[in-house]
C-alpha positions, 0 to 999 in steps of 0.5 A: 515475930511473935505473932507468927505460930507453929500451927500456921507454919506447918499449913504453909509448908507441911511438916518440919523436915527436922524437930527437936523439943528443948527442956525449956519447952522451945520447939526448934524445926527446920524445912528443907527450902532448896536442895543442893547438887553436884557442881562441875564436870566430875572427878577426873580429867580428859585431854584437850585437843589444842591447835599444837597438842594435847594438854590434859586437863582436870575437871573437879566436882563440888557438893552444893549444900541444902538450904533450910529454914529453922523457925524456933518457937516459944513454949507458947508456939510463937515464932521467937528466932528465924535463921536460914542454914545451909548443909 
């Protein structure tokens, strides 16, 4: 912290995904660092053929949220605050 800028962000990990200037001069962006999905088997359900009949059965499906990494930086474009977020 401190040492880290923006400029050397941006060489290891291209440009932000998002940013956003503050009125006190801060630089708050973000990097996509993993993308989320679908979970499961789907929305629905089927019948599962059992050795004395068939039961239905449901299967559901979930969103798996992206991860990033948001880096702010001071006015100066030092790194000041780091947080993984997940959307």
């Amino acid at each position: 912290m401190g040492e880290y800028t923006y400029d050397q962000a941006v060489l290891e990990m291209g440009p932000p995904d998002k940013e956003a200037k503050l009125g006190d001069g801060r630089r708050v962006c973000e990097w996509r660092t993993s993308k989320g999905g679908i979970s499961g088997m789907g929305t629905g359900s089927s019948l599962y053929m059992g050795p004395y009949g068939n039961y239905p059965q449901a299967f559901t499906a979930s969103r798996m949220p992206d991860s990033y990494l948001r880096l702010t930086f001071s006015p100066e474009n030092k790194l000041i605050d780091f947080k993984k977020v997940r959307r």
